[in-house]
C-alpha positions as CSV (number, residue, x, y, z in Angstrom):
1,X,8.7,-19.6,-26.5
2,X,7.6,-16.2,-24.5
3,X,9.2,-13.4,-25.1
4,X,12.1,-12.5,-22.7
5,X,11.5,-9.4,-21.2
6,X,14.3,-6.9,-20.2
7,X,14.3,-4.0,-17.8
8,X,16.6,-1.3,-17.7
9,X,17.0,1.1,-15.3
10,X,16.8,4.5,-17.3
11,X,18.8,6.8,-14.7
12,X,18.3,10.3,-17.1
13,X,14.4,9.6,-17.2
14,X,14.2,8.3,-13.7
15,X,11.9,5.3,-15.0
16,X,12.6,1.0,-15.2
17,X,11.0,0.7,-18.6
18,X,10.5,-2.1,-20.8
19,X,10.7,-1.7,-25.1
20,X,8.5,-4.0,-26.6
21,X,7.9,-3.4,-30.1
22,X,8.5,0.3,-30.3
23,X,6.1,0.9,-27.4
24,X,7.7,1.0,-23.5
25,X,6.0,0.4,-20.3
26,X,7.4,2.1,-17.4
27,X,7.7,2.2,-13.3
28,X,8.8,5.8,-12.5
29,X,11.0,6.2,-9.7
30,X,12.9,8.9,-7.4
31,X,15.6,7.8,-4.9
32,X,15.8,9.2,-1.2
33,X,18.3,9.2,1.1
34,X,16.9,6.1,2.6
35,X,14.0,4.9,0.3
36,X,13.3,4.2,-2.9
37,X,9.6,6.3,-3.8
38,X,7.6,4.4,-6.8
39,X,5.0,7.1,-8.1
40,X,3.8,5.9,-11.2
41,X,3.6,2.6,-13.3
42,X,2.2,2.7,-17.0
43,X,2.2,-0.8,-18.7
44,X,0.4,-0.3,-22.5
45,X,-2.9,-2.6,-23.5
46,X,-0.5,-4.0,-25.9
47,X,1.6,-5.6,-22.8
48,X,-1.1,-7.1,-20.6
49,X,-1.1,-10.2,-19.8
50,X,2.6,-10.5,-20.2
51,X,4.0,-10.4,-17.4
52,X,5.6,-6.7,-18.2
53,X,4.0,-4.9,-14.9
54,X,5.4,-7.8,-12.4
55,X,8.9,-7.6,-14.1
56,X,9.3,-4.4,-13.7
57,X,7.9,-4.5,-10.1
58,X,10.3,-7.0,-9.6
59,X,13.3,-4.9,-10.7
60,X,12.4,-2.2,-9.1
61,X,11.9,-3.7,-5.7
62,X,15.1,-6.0,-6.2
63,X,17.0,-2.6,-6.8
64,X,15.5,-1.4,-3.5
65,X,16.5,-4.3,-1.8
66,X,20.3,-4.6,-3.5
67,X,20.7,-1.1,-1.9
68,X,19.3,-1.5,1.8
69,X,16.4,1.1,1.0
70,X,12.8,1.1,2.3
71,X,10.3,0.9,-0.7
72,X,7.2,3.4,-0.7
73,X,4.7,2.2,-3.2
74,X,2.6,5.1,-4.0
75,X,1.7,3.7,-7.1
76,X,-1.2,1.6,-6.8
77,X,-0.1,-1.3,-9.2
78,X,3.5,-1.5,-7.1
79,X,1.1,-1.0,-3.7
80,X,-1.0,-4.3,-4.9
81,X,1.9,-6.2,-6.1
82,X,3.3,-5.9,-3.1
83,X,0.9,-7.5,-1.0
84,X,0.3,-10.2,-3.3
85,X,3.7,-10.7,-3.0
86,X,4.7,-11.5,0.4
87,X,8.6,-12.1,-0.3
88,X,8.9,-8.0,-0.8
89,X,6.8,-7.2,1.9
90,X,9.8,-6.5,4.5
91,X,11.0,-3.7,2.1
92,X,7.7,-1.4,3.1
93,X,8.5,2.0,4.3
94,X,7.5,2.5,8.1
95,X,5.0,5.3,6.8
96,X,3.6,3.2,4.1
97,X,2.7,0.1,5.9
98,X,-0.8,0.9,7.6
99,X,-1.5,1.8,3.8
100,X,-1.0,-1.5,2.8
101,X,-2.1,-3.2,5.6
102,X,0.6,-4.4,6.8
103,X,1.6,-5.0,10.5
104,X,3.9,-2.1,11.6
């Protein structure tokens, strides 16, 4: 059975991490007024494959959603996931969208 894999959203470090065996992958964050600003994503080697990156995507952008804010994925892992991922696509900041190419 695969792992279950838990996100927390660490509010002192500003990050959604996962712990996985003493090691944490992470999505750093920073909240706006209106929009929720995704800078940075490390997910270790150890993780890949796991399905670690897309769950803490997924948290992330499902907190942005749960609290009517715009999403600006300047992290290129959130940025791809995203446009795989056409069921978060609405949450796209106005000024992000050309970057992803999405329609305005």
């Amino acid at each position: 059975m695969a792992e279950a894999i838990d996100v927390v959203m660490n509010e002192a470090t500003h990050r959604f991490e996962v712990t996985l065996g003493g090691e944490t992958a992470f999505a750093e964050y920073s909240l706006l007024r209106d929009a929720l600003v995704l800078p940075h994503t490390v997910v270790p080697a150890a993780f890949e494959g796991r399905g670690v990156g897309s769950a803490l995507a997924r948290t992330a952008l499902g907190y942005a959603r749960q609290h009517g804010l715009k999403v600006k994925p300047i992290c290129p892992f959130m940025a791809g996931f995203i446009k795989k991922h056409s069921e978060w696509q609405d949450l796209v900041h106005p000024d992000f969208r050309a970057r992803l190419g999405l329609p305005a």
